[in-house]
C-alpha positions as CSV (number, residue, x, y, z in Angstrom):
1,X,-27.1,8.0,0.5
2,X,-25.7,9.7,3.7
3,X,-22.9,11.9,4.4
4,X,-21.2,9.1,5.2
5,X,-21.6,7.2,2.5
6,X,-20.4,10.2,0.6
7,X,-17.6,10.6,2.5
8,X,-16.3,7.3,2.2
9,X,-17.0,7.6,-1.3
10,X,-14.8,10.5,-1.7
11,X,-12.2,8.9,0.3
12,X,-11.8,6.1,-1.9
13,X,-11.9,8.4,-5.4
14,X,-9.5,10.4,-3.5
15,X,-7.1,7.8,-2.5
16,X,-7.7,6.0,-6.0
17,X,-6.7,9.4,-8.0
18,X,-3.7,9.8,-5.3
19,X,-2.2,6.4,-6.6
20,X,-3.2,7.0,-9.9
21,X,-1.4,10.5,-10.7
22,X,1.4,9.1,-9.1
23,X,1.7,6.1,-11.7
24,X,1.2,8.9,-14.5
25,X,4.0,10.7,-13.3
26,X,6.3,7.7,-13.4
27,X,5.4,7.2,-16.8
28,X,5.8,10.2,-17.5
29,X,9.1,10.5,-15.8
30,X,10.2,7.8,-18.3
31,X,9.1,9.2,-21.8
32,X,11.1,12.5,-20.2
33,X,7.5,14.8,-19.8
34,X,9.4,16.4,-16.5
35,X,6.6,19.0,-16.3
36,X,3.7,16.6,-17.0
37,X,5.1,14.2,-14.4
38,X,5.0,17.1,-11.8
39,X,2.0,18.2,-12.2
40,X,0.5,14.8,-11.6
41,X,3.0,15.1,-8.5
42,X,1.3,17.9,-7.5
43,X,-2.5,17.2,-8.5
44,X,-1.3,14.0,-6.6
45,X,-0.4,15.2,-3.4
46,X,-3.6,17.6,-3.2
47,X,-5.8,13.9,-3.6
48,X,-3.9,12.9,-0.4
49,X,-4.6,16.1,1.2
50,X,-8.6,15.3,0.4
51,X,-8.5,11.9,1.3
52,X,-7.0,13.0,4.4
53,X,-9.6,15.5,4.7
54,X,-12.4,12.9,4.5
55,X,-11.2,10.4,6.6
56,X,-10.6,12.6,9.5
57,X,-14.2,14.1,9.0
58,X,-15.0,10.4,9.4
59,X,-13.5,9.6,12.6
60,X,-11.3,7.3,10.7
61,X,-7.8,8.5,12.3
62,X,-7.4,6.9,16.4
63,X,-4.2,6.9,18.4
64,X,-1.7,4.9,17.2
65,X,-2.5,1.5,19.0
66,X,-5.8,1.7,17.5
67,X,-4.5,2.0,14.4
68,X,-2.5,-0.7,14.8
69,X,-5.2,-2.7,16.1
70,X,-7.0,-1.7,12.8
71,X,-4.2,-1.8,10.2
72,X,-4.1,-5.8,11.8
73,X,-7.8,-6.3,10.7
74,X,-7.5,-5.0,7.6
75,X,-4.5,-6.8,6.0
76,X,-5.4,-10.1,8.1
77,X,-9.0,-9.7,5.6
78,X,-6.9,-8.7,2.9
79,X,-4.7,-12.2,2.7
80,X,-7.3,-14.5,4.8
81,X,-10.4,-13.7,2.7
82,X,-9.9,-11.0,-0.3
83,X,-6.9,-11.7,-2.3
84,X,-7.5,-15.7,-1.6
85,X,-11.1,-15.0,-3.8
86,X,-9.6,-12.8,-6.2
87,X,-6.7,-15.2,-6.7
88,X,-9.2,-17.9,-7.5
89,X,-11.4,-15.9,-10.0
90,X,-8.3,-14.7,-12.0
91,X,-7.2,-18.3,-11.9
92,X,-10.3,-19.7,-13.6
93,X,-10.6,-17.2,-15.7
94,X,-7.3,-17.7,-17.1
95,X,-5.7,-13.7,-16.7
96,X,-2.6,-14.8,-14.9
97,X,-1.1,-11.1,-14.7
98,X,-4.2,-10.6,-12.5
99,X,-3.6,-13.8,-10.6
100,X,0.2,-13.0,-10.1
101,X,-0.7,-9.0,-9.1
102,X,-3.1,-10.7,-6.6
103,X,-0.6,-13.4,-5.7
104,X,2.1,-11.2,-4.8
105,X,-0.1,-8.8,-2.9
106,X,-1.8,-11.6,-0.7
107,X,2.1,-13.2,0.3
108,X,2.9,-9.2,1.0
109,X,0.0,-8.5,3.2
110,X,1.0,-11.8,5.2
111,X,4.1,-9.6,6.0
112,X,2.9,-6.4,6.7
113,X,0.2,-8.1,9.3
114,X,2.9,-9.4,10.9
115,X,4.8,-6.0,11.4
116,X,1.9,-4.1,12.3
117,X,1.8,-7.2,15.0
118,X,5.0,-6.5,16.4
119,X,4.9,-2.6,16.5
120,X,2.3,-2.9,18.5
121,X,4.0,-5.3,20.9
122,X,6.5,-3.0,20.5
123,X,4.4,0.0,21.2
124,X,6.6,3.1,23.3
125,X,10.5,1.3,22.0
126,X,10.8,4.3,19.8
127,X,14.5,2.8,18.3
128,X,13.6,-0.1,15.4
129,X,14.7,-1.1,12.1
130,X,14.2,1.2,9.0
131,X,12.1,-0.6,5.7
132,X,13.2,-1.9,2.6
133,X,10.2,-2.2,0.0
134,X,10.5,-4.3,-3.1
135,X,9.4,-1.5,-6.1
136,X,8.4,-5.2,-7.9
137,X,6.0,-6.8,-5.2
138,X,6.0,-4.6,-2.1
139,X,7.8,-6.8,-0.3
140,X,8.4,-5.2,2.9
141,X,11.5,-6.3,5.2
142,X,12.2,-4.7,8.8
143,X,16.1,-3.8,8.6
144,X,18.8,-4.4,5.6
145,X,17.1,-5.6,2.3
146,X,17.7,-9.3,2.0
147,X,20.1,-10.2,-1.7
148,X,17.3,-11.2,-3.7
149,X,13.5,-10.4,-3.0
150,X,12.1,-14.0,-1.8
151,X,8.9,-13.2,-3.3
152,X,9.8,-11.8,-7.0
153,X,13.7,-12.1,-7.2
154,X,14.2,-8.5,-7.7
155,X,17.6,-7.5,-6.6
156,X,18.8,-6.0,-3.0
157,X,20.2,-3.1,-5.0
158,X,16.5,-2.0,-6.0
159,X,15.0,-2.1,-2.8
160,X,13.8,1.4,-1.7
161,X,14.8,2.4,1.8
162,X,12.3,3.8,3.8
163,X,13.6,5.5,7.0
């Protein structure tokens, strides 16, 4: 293996201990383990730092239009190609939490294509709406969270703002 490959390695363990801590400290947020849960926080927000790290090491950080450019590619794979395969496998394999995880994300990534799409059109209008993210799907709406989450139902009152 190359640097490279190590680096993009360690990017993804990174990133994948990142999200992971951070579900730990949820859960440990509700059994009432305050301490536990920050220290995941924290052990959390040092995987970020890494993963950070490595991706900039590997080029992987442009100006904002190419990132754009590449956030489009990336969830335009994500719902034409990845989650359409995964969505069949967990299908005929009968593990329908998996099929509905994978649904949900595929109808999301749709979405988020489609913003990244119109930021860059958008590109220099600094003023725009903030985002409302379903904690259920990831739904992600541009302005006021709608009543209901069209995707899972979850209610406009759970929506988190993101500003």
């Amino acid at each position: 293996m190359s640097t490279m490959d190590n680096l993009k390695a360690a990017f993804a363990g990174e990133s994948q201990a990142n999200r992971r801590y951070l579900a730990f400290a949820k859960k440990a947020d509700e059994e009432g383990y305050r301490q536990a849960a920050k220290l995941f926080r924290a052990a959390a927000a040092a995987e970020t730092v890494h993963a950070h790290n490595h991706l900039d090491v590997m080029g992987g950080v442009k100006g904002t239009k190419e990132n754009l450019n590449a956030a489009i590619i990336g969830e335009t794979f994500e719902f034409t190609e990845m989650y359409p395969s995964y969505i069949k496998e967990a299908e005929g394999e009968g593990k329908n939490k998996a099929k509905w995880s994978f649904d949900v994300a595929n109808q999301v990534e749709k979405i988020h294509g489609e913003l990244f799409k119109e930021a860059l059109a958008k590109m220099g209008m600094e003023e725009g709406p903030d985002y409302h993210v379903c904690p259920v799907c990831g739904n992600t709406v541009a302005g006021p969270a709608p009543d209901k989450c069209p995707i899972c139902d979850t209610a406009k009152d759970r929506f988190i703002l993101v500003a």
